[in-house]
C-alpha positions in Angstrom: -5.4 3.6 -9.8 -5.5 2.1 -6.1 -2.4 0.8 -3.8 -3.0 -2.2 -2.3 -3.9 -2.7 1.5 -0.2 -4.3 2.1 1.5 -2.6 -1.2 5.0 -2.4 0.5 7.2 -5.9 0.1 10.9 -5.4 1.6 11.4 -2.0 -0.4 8.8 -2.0 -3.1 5.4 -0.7 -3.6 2.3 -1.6 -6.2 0.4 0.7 -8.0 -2.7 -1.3 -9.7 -3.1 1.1 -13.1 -6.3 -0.3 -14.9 -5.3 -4.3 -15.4 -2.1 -4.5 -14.4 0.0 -3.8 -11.2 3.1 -1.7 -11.8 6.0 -2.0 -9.1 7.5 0.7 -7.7 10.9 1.1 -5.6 10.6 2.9 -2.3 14.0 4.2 -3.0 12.0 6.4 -6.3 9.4 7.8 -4.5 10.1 12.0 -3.9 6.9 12.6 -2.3 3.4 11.5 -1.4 1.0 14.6 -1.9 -2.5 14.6 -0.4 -5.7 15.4 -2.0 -8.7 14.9 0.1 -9.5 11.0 -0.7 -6.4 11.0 -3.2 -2.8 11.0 -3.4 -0.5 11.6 -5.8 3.1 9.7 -5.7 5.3 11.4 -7.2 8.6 9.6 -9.1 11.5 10.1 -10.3 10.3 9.3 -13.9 6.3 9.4 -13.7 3.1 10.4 -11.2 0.4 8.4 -10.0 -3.0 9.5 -8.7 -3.7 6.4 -6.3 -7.3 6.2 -3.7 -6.2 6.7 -0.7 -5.7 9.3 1.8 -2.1 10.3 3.3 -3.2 9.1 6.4 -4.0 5.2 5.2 -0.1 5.7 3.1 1.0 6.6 6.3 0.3 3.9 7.7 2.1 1.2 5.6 4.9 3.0 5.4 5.7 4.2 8.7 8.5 1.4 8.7 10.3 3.4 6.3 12.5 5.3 7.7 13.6 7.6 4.8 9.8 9.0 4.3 9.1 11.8 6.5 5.6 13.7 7.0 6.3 17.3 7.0 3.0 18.5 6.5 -0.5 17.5 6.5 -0.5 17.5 2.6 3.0 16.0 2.7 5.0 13.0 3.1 8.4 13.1 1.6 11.6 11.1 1.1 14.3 12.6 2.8 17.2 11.5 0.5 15.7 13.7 -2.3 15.5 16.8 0.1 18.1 19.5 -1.4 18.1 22.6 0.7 15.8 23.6 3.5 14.6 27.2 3.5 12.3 29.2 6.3 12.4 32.7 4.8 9.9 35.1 5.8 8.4 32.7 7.7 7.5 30.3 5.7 9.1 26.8 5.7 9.8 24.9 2.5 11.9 22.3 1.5 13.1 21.9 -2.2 13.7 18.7 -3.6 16.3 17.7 -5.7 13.9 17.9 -8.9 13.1 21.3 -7.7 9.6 21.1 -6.6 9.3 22.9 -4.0 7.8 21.6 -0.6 5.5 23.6 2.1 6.7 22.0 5.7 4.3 22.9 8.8 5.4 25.2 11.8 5.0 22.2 14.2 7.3 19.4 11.8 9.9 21.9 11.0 12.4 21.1 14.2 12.0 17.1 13.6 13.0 17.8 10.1 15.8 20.0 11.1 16.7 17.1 13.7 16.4 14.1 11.2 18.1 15.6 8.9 21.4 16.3 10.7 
């Protein structure tokens, strides 16, 4: 799977799967997880392994204001965030599908802030 150079149209995003490039609402997307050269974009309904890094995602989508990068391994969308927990010292978020979300020392007061 790749995501195109300029995947994001108005609130949209493609995912080219084999043959065929599957559309995606913005408004779906829980998270973006990093894996070295590869992300994973996680759904409501499926995930997709795509070939490219968090940092090039970043980049296309930093017009979208309800995606938030809470860790080096994470970009998330904040309207699927259900609690916020930093217990023992470690910082998590928990989405509303119940994955749980590591969030870095250093994002953890912007979260706090965009999230009020």
């Amino acid at each position: 799977m790749n995501i195109n150079t300029i995947p994001f149209i108005h609130s949209d995003v493609f995912i080219t799967n084999k043959y065929k490039d599957e559309k995606i609402k913005i408004n779906d997307i829980l998270l973006f997880k990093g894996d070295s050269n590869y992300s994973y974009i996680y759904t409501l309904h499926k995930t997709f392994l795509v070939s490219k890094t968090l940092k090039e995602i970043e980049l296309v989508i930093q017009n979208k204001t309800e995606m938030i990068r809470v860790h080096k391994s994470f970009i998330v969308n904040r309207n699927f965030i259900k609690t916020l927990s930093d217990a023992f010292g470690k910082k998590t978020i928990v989405l509303l599908n119940d994955l749980e979300v590591e969030v870095s020392r250093r994002k953890w007061p912007v979260l706090k802030q965009l999230l009020k």
